[in-house]
N, C-alpha and C positions, 0 to 999 in steps of 0.2 A: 587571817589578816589580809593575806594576801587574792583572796578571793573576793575580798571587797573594796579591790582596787583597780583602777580604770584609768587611760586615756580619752578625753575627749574628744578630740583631733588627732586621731594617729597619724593620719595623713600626711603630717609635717613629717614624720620621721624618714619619708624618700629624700628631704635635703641632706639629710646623712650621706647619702651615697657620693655628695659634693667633698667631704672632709677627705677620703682616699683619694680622688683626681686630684685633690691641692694638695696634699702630702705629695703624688707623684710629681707634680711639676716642681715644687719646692726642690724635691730632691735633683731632678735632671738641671734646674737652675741656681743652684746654691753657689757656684762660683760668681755668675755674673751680678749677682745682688748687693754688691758693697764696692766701693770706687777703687780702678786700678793702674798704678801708677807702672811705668815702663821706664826701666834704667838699663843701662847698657853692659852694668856689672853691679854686684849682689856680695863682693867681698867685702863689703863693709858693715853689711847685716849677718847680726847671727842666723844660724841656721837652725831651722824648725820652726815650728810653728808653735804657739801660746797657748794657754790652757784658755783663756778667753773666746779664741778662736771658735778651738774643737766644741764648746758650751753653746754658743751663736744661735743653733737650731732649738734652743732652747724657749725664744723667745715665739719661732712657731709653733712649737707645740703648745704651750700657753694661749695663742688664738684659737688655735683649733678646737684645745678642750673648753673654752670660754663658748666659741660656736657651739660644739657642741652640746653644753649647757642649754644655751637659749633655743635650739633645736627642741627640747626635749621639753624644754617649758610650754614654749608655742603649741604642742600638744596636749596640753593640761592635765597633766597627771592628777588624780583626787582620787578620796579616798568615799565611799559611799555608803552611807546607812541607812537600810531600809525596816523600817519597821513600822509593823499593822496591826489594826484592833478591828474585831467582828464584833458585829451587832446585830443580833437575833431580831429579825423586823417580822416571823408567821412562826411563832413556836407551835410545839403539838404536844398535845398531854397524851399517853399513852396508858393503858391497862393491859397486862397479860393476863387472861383467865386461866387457870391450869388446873386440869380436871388430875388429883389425885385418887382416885379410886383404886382397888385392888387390882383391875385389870390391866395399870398402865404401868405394871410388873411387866407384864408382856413379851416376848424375848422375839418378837419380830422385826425388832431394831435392836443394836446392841448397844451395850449392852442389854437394854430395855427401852419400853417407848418412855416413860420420864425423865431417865437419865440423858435420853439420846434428844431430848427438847430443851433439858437445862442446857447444854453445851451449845446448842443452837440460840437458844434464848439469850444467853449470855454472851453470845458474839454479837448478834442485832442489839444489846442494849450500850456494845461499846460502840458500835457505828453511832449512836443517838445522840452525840454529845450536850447540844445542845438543847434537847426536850427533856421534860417530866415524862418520869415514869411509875407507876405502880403494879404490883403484885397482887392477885386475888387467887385465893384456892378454894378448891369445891369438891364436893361428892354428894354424898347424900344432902349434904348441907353447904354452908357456902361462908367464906371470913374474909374479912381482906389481911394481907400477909405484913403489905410497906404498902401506904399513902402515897401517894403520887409525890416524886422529891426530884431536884436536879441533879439532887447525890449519889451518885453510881456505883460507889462505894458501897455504898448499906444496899441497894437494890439488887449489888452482884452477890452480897452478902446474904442477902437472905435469900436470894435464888439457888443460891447451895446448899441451903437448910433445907430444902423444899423436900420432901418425903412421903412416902405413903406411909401413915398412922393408925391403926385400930380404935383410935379415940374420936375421930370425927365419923361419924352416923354415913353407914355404910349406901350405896346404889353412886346414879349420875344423875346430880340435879341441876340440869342445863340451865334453865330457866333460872335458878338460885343462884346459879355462877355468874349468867349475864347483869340482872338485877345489881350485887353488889356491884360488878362492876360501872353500872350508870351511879349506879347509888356514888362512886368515887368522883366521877366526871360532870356531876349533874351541874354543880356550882363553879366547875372551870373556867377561865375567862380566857382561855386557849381558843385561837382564830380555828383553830383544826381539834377534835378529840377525835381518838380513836381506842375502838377493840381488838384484843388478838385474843378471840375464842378457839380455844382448843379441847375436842374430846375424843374419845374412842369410842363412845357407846352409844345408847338411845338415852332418853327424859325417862325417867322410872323412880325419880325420887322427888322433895320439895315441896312447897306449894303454893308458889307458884310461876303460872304456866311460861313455858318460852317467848307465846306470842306476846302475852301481857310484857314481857320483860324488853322484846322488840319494839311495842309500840312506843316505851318508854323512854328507849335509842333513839327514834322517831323522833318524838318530840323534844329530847335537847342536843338535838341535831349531832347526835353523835353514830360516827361509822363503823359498823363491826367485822371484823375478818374473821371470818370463819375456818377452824382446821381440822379435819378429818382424820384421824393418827390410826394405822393398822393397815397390814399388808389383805390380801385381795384373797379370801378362803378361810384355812384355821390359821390359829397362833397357837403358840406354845403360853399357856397362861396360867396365872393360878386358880388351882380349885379348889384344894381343903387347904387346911392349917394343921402340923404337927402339934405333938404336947409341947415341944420347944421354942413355938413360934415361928417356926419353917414353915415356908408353903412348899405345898404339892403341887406339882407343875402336871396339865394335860393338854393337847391340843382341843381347843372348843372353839368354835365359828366366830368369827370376827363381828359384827352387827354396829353398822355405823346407820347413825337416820340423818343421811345425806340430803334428802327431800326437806327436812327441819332448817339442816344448817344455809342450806343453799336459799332459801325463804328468808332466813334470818338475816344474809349477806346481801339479798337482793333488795329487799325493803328500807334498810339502812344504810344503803349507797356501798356499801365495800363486794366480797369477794369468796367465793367459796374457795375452799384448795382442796386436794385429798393427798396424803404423805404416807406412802408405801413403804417406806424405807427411810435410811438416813440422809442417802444423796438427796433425797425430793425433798424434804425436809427444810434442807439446807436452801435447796432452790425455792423455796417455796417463802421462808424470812428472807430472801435477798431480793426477793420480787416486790413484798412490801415493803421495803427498803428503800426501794427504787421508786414505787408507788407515792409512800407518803417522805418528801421531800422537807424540811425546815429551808427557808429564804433566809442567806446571812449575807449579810451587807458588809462587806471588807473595806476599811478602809485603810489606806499605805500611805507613809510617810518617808521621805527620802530626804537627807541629810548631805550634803556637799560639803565635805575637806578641801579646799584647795590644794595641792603641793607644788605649786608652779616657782612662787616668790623665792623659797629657799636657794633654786638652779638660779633665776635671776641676780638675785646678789651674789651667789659663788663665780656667776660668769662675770658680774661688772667688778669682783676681788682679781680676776684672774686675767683681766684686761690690764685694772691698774696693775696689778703686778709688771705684767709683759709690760708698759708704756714707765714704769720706773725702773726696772732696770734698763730698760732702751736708752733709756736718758740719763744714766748716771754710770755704770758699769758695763756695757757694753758700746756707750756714746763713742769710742772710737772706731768702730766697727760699722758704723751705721752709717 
């Protein structure tokens, strides 16, 4: 409440500083302010002084806090409400592609390289607020996960679901992954679409090809970001499957086809990245973040309480007071 309360004119509140100098003078002058008669002897009056008397300074205190008051008006005290409504004027429809395949078990991020992209993913999709988002998964083959939605709910929801499965047709089908994902954005009426392609591997599955899938970006003018996932030599990765459905973990060479993605990012206006780890990772969605920006139009409304009037009638009550009793109960005094 009181954080959205204000003076308008503080300024007036230096005539404050006038109310103490009148108090002092009052005080040093209080004898000479009422009429005084001289007699030669005083045994004819009782002695002491009247309770009327001692009350007197009552009626300056009465101006004072009446001054007072209208000191405090003249500053406009109000009370202020500000409130605003945004208006998305350049939405962006987005796509994640997220290559599920057996190697994005991987343990050269941790926990793994897809656990350590969901936690990534899902912080850039709550910076998003106001774009569309969809989910596409791929390997051998390619599905979209969630349709492009405003609802961030279901998109963070099914971003957790996301898993590596033995039921989707094993390799990396780059080109399969990209495809759905135009396939999502093809009919967008988004001023801006974009891709956020992510793999570990080479093209070795599918059919078909990356470029075909790029020129198809091309042509409905949509942007794709490229991401490179895998530290720089071996990983620790899986290679067989137990009878339990445990994998066996070995170290085997990393093989990213950098030259594909960087092709892929360069023809369709976005960006290659490569993500060695989790910090880069991290750095790496916060750059496109940065990159593709939504324009929101803010507009703010501010509301003015007055509280002036209520000090104005308290000082014009505390006027008439002081000027009826002046003139009825302390009229001999005066």
């Amino acid at each position: 409440m009181l954080s959205n309360f204000e003076f308008q004119n503080p300024e007036f509140f230096w005539l404050l500083l006038a109310l103490p100098i009148a108090a002092v003078w009052y005080f040093l002058k209080r004898n000479k302010l009422t009429a005084q008669v001289k007699l030669s002897s005083l045994k004819g009056f009782k002695a002491g002084s009247g309770l009327l008397a001692k009350l007197r300074p009552v009626l300056f205190i009465l101006r004072l806090l009446a001054l007072a008051c209208l000191i405090t008006a003249l500053a406009r005290p109000r009370n202020v409400d500000v409130s605003t409504r945004t208006k998305t004027t350049r939405g962006i429809d987005i796509v994640i592609a997220i290559d599920v395949s057996a190697s994005m078990l991987a343990r050269d991020l941790r926990p793994n390289r897809l656990d350590a992209l969901k936690d990534v993913a899902a912080e850039f999709i709550r910076q998003r607020p106001n774009d569309r988002i969809g989910l596409v998964e791929y390997a051998g083959e390619s599905y979209t996960r969630t349709p492009i939605t405003s609802d961030k709910a279901i998109v963070l929801s099914s971003l957790e679901d996301v898993q590596y499965n033995s039921i989707i047709e094993g390799g990396t089908a780059i080109g399969m992954g990209l495809a759905t994902s135009v396939n999502r954005l093809k009919d967008s009426k988004a001023k801006s679409k974009v891709i956020i392609l992510m793999t570990d591997g080479v093209n070795n599955a599918g059919f078909i090809e990356p470029a075909i899938a790029s020129e198809l970006a091309q042509e409905y003018g949509i942007k794709v970001y490229t991401i490179g996932l895998g530290t720089n030599g071996t990983a620790l990765s899986p290679t067989n499957m137990r009878a339990d459905g445990s994998f066996i973990y070995g170290r085997i060479p990393v093989e990213i086809d950098e030259e594909l993605l960087k092709t892929i990012a360069d023809e369709t206006g976005g960006l290659y990245f490569r993500a060695t780890d989790n910090e880069k990772l991290e750095q790496i969605y916060a750059e496109i973040n940065k990159l593709e920006k939504t324009d929101v139009e803010e507009f703010k409304y501010t509301n003015y309480e007055e509280k002036y009037r209520p000090l104005v009638i308290l000082a014009g009550l505390l006027l008439l007071f002081e000027l009826l009793l002046r003139y009825t109960v302390f009229r001999s005094f005066v």
